[in-house]
N, C-alpha and C positions, 0 to 999 in steps of 0.2 A: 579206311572208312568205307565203310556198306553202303550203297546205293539208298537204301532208305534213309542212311543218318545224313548224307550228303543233299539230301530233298526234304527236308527237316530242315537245317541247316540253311540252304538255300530259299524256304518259305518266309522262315524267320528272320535269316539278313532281308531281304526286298523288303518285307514289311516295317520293319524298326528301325532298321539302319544301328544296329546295336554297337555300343563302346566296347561289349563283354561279350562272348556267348559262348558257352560249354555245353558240350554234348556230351552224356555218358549213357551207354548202353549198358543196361543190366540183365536184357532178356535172359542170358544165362542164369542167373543166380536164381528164373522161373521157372526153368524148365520143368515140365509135368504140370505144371499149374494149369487151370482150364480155361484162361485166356491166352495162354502160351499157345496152345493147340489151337488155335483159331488162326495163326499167323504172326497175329500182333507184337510186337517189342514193347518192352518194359524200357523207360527213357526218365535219365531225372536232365534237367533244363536249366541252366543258370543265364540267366541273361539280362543285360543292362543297359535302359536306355532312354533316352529324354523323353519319349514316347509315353513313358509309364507316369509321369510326373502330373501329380495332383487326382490321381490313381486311388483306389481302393485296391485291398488285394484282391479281391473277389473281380473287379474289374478288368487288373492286369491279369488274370487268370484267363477271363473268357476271350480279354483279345490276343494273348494265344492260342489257344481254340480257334478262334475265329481264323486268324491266319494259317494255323492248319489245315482247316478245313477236314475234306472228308476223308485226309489222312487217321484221322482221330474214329474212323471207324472202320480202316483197315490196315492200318499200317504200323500204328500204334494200339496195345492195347491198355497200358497205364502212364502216365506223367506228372512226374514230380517237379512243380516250379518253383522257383526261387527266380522272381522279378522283381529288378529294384531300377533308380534313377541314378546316375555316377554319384550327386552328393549323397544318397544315401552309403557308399561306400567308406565315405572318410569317417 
């Protein structure tokens, strides 16, 4: 695990306290793309948590964002979420 997936990772365990959380890194499959060149990782996010519950998506959205912070404008340059609640699991 890369140093920025593990502070990622780390952002969003402190803030959710997640049942779930997956990290994939896909910067590779951008490479040449011209957010690639800026530094930024391409990241898709799975992650589940009582946190989200009575949520919109749009809302679980920005409080990812939010607990990123200003990773989201250097660390990251795309993210794919998939935020849910455990019962939405079953």
């Amino acid at each position: 695990m890369s140093q920025r997936e593990a502070l990622i990772k780390q952002r969003l365990t402190e803030t959710f306290n997640p049942v779930q959380l997956e990290l994939l890194d896909e910067s590779q499959k951008h490479a040449g793309h011209a957010g690639a060149r800026g530094g930024g990782g391409h990241f898709v996010v799975t992650i589940v948590s009582h946190a989200f519950a009575g949520k919109t998506t749009i809302q679980r959205h920005r409080m990812v964002y939010a607990a990123l912070g200003e990773l989201m404008k250097s660390e990251i340059h795309a993210l794919s979420i998939s935020a849910r609640t455990p019962d939405e699991l079953t």
